[in-house]
C-alpha positions as a printed Julia matrix, in Angstrom:
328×3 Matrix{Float64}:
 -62.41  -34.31    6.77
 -61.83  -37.6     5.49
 -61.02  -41.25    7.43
 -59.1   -41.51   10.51
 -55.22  -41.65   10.0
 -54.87  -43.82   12.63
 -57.6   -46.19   12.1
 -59.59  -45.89    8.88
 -63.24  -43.76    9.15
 -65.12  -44.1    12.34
 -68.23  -45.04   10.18
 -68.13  -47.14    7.18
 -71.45  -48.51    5.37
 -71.55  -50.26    2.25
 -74.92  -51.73    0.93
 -76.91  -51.5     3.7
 -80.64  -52.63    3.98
 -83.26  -52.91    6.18
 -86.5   -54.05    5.66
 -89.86  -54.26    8.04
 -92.16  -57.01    6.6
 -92.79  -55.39    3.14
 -91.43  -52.13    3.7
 -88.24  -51.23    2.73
 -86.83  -48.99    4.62
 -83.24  -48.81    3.86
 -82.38  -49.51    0.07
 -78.39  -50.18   -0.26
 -76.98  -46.88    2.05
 -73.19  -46.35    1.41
 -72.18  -43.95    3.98
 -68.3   -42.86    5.65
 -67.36  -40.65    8.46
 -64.24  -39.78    9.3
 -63.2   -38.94   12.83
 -63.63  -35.65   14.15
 -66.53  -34.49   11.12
 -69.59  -33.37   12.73
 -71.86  -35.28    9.97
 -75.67  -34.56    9.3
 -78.43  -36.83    8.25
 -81.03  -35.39    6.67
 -84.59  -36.89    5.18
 -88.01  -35.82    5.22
 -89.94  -38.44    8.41
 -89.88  -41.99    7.45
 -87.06  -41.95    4.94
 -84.88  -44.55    7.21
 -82.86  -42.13    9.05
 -83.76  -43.27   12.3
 -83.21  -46.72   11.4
 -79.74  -46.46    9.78
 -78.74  -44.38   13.02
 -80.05  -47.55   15.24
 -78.06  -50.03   13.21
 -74.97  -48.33   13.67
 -75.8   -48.0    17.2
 -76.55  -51.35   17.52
 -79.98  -51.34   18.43
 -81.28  -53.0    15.34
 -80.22  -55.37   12.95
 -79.55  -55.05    9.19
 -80.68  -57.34    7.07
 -77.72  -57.02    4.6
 -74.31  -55.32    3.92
 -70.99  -54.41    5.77
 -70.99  -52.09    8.89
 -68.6   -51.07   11.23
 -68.1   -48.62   13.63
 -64.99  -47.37   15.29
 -63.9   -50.71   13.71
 -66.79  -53.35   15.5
 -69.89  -54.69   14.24
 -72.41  -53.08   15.81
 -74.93  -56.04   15.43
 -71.79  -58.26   16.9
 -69.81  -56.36   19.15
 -72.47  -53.9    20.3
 -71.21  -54.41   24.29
 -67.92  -53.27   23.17
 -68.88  -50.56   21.56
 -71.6   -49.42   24.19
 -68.38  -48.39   25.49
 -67.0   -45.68   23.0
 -70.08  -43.65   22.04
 -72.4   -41.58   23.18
 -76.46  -41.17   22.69
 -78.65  -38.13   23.24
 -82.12  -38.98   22.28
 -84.85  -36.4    21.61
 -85.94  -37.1    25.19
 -83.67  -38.65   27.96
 -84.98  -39.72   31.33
 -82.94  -38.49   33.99
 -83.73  -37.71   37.8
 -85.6   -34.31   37.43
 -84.64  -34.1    41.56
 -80.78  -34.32   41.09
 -78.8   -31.5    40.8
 -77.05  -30.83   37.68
 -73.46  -31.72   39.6
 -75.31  -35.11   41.08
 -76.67  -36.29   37.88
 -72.82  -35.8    36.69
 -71.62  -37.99   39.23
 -74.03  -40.6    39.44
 -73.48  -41.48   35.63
 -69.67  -40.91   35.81
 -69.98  -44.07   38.13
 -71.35  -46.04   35.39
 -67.92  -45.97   33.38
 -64.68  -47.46   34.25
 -62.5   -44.2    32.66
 -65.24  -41.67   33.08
 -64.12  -37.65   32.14
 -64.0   -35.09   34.96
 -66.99  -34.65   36.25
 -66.66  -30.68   36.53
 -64.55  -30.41   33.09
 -67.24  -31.5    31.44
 -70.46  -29.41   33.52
 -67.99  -26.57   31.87
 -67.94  -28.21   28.47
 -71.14  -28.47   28.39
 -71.71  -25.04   29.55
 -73.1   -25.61   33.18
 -70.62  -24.69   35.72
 -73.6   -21.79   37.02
 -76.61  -24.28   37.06
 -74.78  -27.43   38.39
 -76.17  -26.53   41.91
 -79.94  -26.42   40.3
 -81.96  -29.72   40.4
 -82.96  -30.97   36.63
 -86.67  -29.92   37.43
 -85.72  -26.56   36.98
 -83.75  -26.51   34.2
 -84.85  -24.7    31.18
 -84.88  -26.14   28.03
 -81.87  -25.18   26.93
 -80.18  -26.44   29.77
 -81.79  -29.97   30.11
 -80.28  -30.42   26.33
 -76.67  -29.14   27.54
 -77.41  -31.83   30.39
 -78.49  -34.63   28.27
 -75.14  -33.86   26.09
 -73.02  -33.78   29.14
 -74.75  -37.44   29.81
 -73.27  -39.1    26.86
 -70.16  -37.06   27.31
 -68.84  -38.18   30.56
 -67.93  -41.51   29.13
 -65.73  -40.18   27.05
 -67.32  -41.44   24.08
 -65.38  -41.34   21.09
 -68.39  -41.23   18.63
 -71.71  -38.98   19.93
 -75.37  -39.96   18.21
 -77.14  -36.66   18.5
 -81.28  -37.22   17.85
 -83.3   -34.06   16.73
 -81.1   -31.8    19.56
 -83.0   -29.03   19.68
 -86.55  -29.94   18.84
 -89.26  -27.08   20.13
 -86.07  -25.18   21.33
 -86.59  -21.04   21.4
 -84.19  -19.35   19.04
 -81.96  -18.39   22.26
 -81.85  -22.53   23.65
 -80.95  -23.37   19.99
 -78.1   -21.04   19.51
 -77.04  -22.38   22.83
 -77.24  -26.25   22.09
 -74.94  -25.23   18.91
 -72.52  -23.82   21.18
 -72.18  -27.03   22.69
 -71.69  -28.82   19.57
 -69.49  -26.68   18.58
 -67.1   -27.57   21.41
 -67.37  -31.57   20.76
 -65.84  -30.52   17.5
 -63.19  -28.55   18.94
 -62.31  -31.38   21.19
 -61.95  -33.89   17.65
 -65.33  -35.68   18.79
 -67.08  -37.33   16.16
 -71.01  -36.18   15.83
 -73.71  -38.27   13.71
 -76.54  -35.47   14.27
 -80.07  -35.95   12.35
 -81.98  -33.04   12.43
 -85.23  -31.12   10.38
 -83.55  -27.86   10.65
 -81.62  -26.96    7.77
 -79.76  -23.79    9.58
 -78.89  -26.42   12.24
 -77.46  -28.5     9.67
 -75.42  -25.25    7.66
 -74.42  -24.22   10.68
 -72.99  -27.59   12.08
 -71.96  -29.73    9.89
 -68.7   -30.47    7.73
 -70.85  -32.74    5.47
 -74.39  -33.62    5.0
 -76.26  -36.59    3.3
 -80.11  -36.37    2.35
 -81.83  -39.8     2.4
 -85.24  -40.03    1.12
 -86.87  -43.46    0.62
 -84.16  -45.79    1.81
 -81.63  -44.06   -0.2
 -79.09  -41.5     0.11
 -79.57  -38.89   -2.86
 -77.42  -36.42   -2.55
 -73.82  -35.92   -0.09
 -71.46  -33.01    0.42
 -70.33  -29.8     2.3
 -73.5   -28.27    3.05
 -72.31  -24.86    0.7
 -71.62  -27.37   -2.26
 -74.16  -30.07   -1.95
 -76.02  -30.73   -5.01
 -74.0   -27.68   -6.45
 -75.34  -25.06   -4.75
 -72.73  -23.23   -4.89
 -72.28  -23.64   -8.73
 -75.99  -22.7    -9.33
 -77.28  -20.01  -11.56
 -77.37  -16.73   -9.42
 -80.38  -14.14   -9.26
 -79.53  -10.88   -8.56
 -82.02   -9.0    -6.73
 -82.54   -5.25   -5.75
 -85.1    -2.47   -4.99
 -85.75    0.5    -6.67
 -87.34    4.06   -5.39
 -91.61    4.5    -6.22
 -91.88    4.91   -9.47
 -88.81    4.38  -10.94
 -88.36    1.86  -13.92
 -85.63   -0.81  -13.8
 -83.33   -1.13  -16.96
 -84.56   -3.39  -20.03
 -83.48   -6.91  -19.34
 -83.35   -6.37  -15.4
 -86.81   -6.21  -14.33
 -88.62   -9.41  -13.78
 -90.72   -8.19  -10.03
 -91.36  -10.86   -7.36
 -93.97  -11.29   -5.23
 -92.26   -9.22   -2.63
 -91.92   -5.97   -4.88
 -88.02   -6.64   -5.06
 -86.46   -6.91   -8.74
 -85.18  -10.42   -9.69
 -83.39  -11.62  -13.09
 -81.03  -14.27  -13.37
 -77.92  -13.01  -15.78
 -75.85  -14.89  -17.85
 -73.06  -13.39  -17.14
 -72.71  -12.18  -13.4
 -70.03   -9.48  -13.82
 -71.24   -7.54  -17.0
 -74.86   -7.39  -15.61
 -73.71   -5.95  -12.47
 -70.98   -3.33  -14.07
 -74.33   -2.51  -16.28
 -76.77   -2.18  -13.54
 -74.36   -0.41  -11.03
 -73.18    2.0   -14.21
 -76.87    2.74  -14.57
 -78.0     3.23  -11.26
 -74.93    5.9   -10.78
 -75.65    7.46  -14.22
 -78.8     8.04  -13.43
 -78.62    8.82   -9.45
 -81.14    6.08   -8.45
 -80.28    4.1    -5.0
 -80.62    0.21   -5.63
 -81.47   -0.59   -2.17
 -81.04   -4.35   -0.59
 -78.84   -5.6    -3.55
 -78.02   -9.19   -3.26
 -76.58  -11.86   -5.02
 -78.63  -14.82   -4.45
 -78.1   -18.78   -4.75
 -80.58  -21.43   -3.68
 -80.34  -22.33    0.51
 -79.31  -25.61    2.14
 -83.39  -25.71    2.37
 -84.2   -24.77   -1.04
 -81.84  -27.69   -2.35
 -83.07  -30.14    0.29
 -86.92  -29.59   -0.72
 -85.69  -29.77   -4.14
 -83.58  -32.98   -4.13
 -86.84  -34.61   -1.77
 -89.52  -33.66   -3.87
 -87.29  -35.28   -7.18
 -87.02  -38.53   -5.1
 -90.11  -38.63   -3.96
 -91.71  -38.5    -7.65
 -89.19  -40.96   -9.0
 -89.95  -44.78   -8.52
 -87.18  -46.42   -6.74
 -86.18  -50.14   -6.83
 -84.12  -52.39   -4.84
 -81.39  -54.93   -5.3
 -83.97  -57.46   -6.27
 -85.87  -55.51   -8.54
 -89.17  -55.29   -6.22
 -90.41  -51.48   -6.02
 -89.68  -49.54   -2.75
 -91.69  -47.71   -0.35
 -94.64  -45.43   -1.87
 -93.62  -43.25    1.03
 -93.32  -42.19    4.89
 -97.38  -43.5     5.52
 -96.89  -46.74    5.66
 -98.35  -47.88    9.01
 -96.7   -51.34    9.08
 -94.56  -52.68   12.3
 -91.5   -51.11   12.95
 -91.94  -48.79   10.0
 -89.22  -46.81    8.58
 -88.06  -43.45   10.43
């Protein structure tokens, strides 16, 4: 998705930077979101993720370059926009001895245009717990709650914070769901997370920032050219069967890897053999490197390269430093 129609992008950054004492911890970030993109930032820990996301929320200040959000300065006009997005941090303190429904209203009072209170407990995939207090919530459920915080503003812009940290497969899966909706709805989402499945399965675009700087940006099946890269095709053969010449480099799992130059002719030739011969290739696959594989890729190539800022001074050996207000 590109900028808002009606407004330009919901997030625009050119040149940002942020430094802590001698630390840089964002080197020149140009970032743009467009409304309604559910958009992932990704880094290994103290890249500057954290602290971009807190400038544009407004809870730090840059030291230089052009931000806005939703069309305000967040360092300038951060009462105003208070006002139009929503935050769910890794942990949020709520009541645990409200019920789900109470919690609802008591922060729907906070706003002057709040959203139905019971539109969005079903948004948010409550309607059967809003009778339960918080304290017995499972985890799942204090996330959908936490969501259904920032929602009932009516936030035009949600910050979502490592959503589903030490979640179970099941209270993942059902965090996405409500993600999932917020899209459907044209809400925009700035979600930073570790978990690169979170990220394929969420987001319309991704950007990796490792050191202060964003590396790499795109659709999480093209970033960095996944999608263009050289396949492997990989199969199993029966006990003591030999694979064709040319198609038999083994992996460490006993499956059969080789990486073809030309995708269709090697498999016409290895198909044609296996039913010439009347040998099952078992788990045959295509494969192309993962949203992970190109993520550990593209952070272990920054991480080896020496980066420099606008002024020519080095940047940050890394994520150790133990400085104030070092970079997250």
């Amino acid at each position: 998705m590109g900028e808002d129609p009606h407004g330009g992008p919901v997030v625009e950054v050119l040149g940002l930077t942020k430094s802590f004492g001698d630390v840089r911890a964002v080197s020149g970030i140009d970032l743009r979101i467009g409304r309604g993109e559910v958009f992932a930032l990704l880094g290994p820990n103290g890249a500057g993720k954290t602290t971009t996301v807190e400038i544009l929320e407004g809870y730090q200040r840059r030291d230089s370059g052009q931000v806005t959000v939703l069309g305000l300065d967040p360092a300038r006009d951060r009462v105003a926009l208070k006002k139009r997005i929503g935050i769910v941090l890794q942990n949020t303190a709520v009541d645990r001895y409200l019920t789900v429904a109470e919690t609802m209203a008591m922060y729907a009072g906070y706003y002057s245009r709040p959203l139905d209170v019971d539109a969005v407990i079903e948004l948010a995939g409550l309607t059967r717990a809003r009778g339960i207090r918080v304290i017995r919530l499972s985890g799942g459920q204090q996330r959908r709650l936490d969501v259904a915080v920032a929602l009932i503003g009516d936030p035009e812009l949600l910050f979502l914070d490592e959503p589903t940290t030490g979640f179970d497969p099941s209270a993942r899966h059902e965090a996405w769901d409500v993600v999932r909706n917020l899209a459907a709805l044209g809400k925009t989402v700035l979600l930073t997370t570790h978990y690169m499945d979170e990220a394929q399965q969420l987001a319309d675009r991704v950007a990796v920032i490792v050191r202060g700087r964003i590396v790499a940006e795109g659709a999480p099946d093209t970033l960095a050219g996944r999608n263009t890269a050289h396949p492997t095709v990989s199969y199993r053969l029966p006990p003591g069967v030999a694979p064709p010449p040319g198609m038999c480099a083994a992996d460490d799992t006993g499956a059969v890897q080789f990486a073809p130059a030309d995708l269709t002719a090697a498999l016409h030739r290895l198909t044609g053999w296996s039913i010439d011969n009347g040998i099952t290739l078992d788990d045959l696959r295509i494969l192309r490197p993962s949203l992970e594989e190109v993520y550990l890729q593209l952070t272990s190539d920054a991480a080896t390269t020496t980066t420099t800022d606008p002024t020519g001074r080095p940047g940050p050996a890394g994520s150790g430093s133990t400085a104030p207000g070092a970079p997250r």
